[in-house]
C-alpha positions as CSV (number, residue, x, y, z in Angstrom):
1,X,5.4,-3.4,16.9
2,X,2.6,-2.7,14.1
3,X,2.1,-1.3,10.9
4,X,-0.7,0.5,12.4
5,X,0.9,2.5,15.4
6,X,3.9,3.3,12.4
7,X,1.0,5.1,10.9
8,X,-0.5,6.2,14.6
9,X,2.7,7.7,15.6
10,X,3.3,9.5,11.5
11,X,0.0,10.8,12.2
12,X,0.9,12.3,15.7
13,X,3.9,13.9,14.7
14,X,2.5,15.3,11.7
15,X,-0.3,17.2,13.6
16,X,2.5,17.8,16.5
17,X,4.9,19.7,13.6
18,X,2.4,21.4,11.5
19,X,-0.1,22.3,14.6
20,X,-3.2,21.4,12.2
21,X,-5.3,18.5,13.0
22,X,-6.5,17.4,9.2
23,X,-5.2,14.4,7.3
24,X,-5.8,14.0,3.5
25,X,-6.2,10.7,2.5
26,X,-7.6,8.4,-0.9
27,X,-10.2,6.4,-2.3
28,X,-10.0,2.3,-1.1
29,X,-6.8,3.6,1.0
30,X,-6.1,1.3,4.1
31,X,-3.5,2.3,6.6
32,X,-4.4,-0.2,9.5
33,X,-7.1,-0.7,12.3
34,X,-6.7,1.5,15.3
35,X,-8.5,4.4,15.1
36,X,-6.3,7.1,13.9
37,X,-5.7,4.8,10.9
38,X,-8.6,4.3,10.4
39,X,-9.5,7.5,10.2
40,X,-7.2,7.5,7.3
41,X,-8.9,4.7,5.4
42,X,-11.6,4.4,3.1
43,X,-13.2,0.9,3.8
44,X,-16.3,1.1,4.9
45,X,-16.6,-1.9,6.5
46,X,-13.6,-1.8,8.5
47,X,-14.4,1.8,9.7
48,X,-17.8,0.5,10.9
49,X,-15.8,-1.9,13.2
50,X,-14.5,1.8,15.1
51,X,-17.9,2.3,16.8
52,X,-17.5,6.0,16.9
53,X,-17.5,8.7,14.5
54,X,-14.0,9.0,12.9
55,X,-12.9,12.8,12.4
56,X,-10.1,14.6,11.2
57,X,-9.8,12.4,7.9
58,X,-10.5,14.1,4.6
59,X,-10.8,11.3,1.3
60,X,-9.4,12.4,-2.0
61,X,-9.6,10.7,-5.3
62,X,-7.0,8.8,-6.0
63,X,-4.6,8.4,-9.1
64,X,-7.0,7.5,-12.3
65,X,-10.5,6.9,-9.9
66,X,-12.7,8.8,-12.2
67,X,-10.8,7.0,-15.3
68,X,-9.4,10.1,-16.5
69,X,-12.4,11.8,-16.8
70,X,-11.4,14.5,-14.2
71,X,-8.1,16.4,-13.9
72,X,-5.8,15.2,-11.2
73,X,-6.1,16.9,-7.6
74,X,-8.8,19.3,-9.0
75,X,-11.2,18.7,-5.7
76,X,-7.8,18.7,-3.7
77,X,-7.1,21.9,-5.2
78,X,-10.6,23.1,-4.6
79,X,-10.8,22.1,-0.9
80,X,-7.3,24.4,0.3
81,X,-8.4,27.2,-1.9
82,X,-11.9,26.9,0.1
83,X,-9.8,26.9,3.4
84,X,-6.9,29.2,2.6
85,X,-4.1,29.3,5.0
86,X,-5.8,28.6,8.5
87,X,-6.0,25.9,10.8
88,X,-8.4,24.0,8.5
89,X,-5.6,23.4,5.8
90,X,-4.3,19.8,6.4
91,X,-1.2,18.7,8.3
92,X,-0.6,16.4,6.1
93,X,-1.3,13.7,2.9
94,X,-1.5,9.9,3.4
95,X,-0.5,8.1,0.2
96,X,0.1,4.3,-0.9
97,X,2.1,3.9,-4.0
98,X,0.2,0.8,-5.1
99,X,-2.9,0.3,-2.9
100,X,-2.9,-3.5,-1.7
101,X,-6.0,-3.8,0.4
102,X,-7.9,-0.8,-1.7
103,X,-7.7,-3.6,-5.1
104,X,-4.0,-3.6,-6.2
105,X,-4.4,0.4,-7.5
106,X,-0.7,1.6,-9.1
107,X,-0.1,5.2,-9.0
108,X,1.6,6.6,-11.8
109,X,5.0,8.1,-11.2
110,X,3.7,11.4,-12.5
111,X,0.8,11.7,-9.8
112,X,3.3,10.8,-7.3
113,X,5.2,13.7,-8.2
114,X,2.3,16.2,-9.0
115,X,1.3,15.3,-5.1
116,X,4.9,15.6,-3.8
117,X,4.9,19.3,-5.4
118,X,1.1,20.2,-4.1
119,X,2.1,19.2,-0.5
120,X,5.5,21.2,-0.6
121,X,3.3,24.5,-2.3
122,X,0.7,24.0,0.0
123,X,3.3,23.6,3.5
124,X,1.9,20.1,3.8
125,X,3.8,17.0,5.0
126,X,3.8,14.2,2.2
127,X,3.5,10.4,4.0
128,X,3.7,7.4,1.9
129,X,2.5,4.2,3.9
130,X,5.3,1.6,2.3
131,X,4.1,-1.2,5.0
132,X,2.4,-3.8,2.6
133,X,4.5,-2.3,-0.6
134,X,8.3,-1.6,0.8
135,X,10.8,-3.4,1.5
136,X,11.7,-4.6,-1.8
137,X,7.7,-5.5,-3.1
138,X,7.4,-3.6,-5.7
139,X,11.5,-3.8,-6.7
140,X,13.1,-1.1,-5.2
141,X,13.8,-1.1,-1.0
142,X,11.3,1.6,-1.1
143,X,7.7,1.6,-3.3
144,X,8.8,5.5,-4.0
145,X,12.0,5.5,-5.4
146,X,11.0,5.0,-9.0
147,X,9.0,8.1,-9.3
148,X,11.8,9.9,-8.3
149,X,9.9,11.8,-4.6
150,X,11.1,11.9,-1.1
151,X,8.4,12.0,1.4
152,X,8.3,14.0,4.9
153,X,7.7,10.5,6.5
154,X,7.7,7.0,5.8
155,X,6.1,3.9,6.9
156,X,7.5,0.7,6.8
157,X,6.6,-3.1,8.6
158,X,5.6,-6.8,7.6
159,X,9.1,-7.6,6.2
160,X,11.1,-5.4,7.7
161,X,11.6,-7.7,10.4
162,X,13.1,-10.2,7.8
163,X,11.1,-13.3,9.9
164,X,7.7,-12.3,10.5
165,X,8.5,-11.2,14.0
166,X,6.7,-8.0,15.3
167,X,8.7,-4.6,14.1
168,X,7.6,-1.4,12.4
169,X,9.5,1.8,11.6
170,X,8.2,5.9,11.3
171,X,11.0,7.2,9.1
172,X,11.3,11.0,9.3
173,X,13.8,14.1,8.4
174,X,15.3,14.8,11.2
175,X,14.2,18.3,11.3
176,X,10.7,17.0,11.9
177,X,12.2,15.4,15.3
178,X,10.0,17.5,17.7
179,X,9.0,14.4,19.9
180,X,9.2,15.2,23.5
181,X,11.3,12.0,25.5
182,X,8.7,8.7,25.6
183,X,6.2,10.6,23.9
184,X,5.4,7.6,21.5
185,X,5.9,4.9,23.5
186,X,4.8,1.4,24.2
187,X,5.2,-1.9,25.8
188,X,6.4,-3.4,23.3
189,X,8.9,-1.3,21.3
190,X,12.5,-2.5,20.2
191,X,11.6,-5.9,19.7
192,X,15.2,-7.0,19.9
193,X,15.1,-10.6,18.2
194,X,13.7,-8.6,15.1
195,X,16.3,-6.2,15.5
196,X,18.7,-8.9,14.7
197,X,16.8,-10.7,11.7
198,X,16.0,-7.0,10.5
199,X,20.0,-6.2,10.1
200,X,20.3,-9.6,8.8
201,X,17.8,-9.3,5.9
202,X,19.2,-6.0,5.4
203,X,22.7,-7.2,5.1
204,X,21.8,-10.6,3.2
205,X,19.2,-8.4,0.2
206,X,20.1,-5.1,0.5
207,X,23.5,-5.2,0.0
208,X,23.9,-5.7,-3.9
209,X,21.0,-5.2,-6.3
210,X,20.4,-9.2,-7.0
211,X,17.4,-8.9,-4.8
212,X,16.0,-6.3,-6.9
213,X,16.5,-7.6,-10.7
214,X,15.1,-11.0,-9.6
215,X,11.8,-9.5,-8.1
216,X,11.8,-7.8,-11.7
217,X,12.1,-10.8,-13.3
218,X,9.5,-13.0,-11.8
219,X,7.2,-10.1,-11.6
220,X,7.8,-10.2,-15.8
221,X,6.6,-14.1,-15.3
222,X,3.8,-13.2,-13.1
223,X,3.0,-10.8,-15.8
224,X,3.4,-13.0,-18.9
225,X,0.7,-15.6,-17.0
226,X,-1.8,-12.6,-16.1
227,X,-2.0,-11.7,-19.7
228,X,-2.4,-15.3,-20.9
229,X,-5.1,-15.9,-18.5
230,X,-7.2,-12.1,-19.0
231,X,-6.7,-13.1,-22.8
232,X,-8.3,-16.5,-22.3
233,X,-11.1,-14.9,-20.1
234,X,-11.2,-11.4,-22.3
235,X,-15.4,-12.6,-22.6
236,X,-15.7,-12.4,-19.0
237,X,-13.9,-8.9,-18.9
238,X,-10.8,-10.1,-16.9
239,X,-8.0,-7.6,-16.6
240,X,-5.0,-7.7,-14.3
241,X,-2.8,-4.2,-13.0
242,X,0.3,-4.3,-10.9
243,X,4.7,-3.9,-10.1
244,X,6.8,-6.0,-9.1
245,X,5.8,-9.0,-6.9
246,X,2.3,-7.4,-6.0
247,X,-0.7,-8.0,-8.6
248,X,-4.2,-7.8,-8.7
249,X,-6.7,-10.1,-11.3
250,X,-10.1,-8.9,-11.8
251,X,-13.5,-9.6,-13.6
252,X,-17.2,-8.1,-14.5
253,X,-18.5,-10.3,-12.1
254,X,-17.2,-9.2,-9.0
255,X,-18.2,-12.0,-6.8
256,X,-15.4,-14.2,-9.0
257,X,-12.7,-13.3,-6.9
258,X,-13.9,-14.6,-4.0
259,X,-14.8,-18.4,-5.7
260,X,-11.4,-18.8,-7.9
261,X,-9.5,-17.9,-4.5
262,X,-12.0,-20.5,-3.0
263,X,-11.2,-23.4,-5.6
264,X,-7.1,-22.3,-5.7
265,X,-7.3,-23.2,-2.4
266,X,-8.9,-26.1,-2.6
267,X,-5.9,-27.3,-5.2
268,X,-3.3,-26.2,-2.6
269,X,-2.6,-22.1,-3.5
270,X,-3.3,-19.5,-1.1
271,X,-4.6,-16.6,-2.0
272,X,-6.5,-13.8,-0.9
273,X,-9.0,-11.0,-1.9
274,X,-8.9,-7.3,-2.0
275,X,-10.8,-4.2,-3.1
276,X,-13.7,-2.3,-1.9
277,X,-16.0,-5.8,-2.5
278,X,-13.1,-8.4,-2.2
279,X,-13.2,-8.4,-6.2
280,X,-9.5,-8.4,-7.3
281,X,-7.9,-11.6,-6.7
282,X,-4.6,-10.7,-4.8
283,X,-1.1,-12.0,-6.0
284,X,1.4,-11.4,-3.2
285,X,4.2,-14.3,-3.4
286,X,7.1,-14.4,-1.2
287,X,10.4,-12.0,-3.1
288,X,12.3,-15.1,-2.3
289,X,10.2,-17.4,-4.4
290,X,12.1,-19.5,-6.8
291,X,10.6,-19.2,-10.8
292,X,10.0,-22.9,-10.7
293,X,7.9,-22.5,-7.5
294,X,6.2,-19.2,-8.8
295,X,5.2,-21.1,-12.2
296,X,3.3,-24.2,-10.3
297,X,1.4,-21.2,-8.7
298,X,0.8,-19.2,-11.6
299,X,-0.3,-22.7,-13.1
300,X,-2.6,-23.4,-10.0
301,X,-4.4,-20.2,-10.2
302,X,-4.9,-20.4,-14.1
303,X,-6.8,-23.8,-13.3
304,X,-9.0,-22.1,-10.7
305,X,-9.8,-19.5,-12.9
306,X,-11.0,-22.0,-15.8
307,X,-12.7,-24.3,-14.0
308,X,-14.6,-21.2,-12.1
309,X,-14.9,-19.3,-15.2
310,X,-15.6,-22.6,-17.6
């Protein structure tokens, strides 16, 4: 029914198939608020709402978080040659493509890859969390495709359902099918009026690639606006990143975010925050917005960002 029991039960079934209970996760991940998830996820402040120590979680750096400056998975690498081949060695590796909550972070195709191959060398499952980024965000059904990877397991929820109604899917190879009968089980599973505006998104988007070139269209507009507004505000060290219909806007001063979502508001555009200090001002417009409807908000926030940024 949640993104966050997706994740609980891709967790569960990794441990269950590898018989390891470690989890490798990333810098500013977030894979959702019950414990086991947040275990996996590297706010702060959201794992101090757990009230208990959270354990079996290991943070990596993720893709580019030392700016280069340090070659990809070399702590990774580090830690499994430190625990060789015993029970210490993780299950698994959490992963979002682009991190939405952690600040709107892209991972380059190639790092995708490079970790798809360390977890296969290393007999680790590879789990992408596609809750906030599938489902056509970033373009493609799934945030993967373009780097080429399959993961062990996938996560996927928010529009799956195709109506906001409750729904979330653990997509697995069915080799890794070693669940005993009800042993991932709730109240509320097979929500069936979401079953039935599910198969209708599916059929209505999915069937034909229109869906697809028109989120890579208005993400072009949404781009095209970012970089007018980041040159217009280069003093103030603004700088966007994103794919798709997902995008993050940031500046030196990190408490910005936070008043140009404020005054965007106020003129009628809702927005929200992300990153570590809710400094990246969060672009997430519905992938059936029309462009004429997209440009009065791409207008809207280039007002807010004036008049907070003079």
């Amino acid at each position: 029914p949640t993104g966050t029991n997706a994740v609980e039960s891709a967790l569960k079934l990794a441990r269950k198939v590898k018989g390891r209970e470690a989890i490798v996760s990333f810098t500013n991940a977030f894979h959702g608020m019950s414990l086991g998830s947040l275990a996996v996820t590297g706010n702060a402040f959201k794992r101090a709402g757990a009230g208990i120590p959270l354990v079996h979680g290991t943070p990596m750096p993720f893709d580019n978080y030392f700016d280069g400056t340090v070659p990809d998975f070399l702590w990774f690498e580090r830690l499994l040659e430190d625990q060789g081949s015993g029970l210490n060695k993780p299950a698994a590796v959490i992963v979002e493509t682009v991190q939405g909550e952690g600040g709107i972070n892209v991972a380059r195709p190639e790092w995708l890859r490079a970790l798809k191959e360390l977890c296969e060398r290393q007999d680790m499952l590879l789990i992408v969390d596609d809750i906030q980024m599938g489902c056509g965000r970033t373009g493609a059904f799934f945030s993967f495709e373009e780097s080429g990877i399959t993961p062990d397991i996938v996560t996927v929820s928010k529009s799956i359902s195709g109506y906001g109604l409750p729904m979330s899917l653990c997509l697995f190879r069915p080799e890794l099918d070693v669940w005993e009968p009800g042993e991932h089980n709730g109240t509320f599973r097979g929500n069936n009026p979401a079953f039935v505006t599910a198969t209708a998104a599916l059929e209505t988007y999915w069937t034909d690639p229109h869906i697809t070139h028109q989120t890579a269209l208005l993400g072009q507009q949404v781009e095209q606006s970012l970089l007018a507004i980041c040159d217009e505000h280069r003093s103030a060290g603004a700088r966007y990143r994103g794919r798709g219909l997902v995008w993050g806007l940031e500046f030196r001063d990190k408490s910005r975010a936070g008043l140009i979502a404020q005054r965007a508001f106020e003129l009628g555009l809702l927005i929200e925050t992300s990153g570590p200090e809710s400094d990246v001002v969060k672009l997430l417009p519905a992938l059936t917005i029309t462009p004429d409807e997209l440009d009065e908000g791409l207008s809207t926030l280039a007002r807010a960002v004036w008049e907070v940024e003079g």
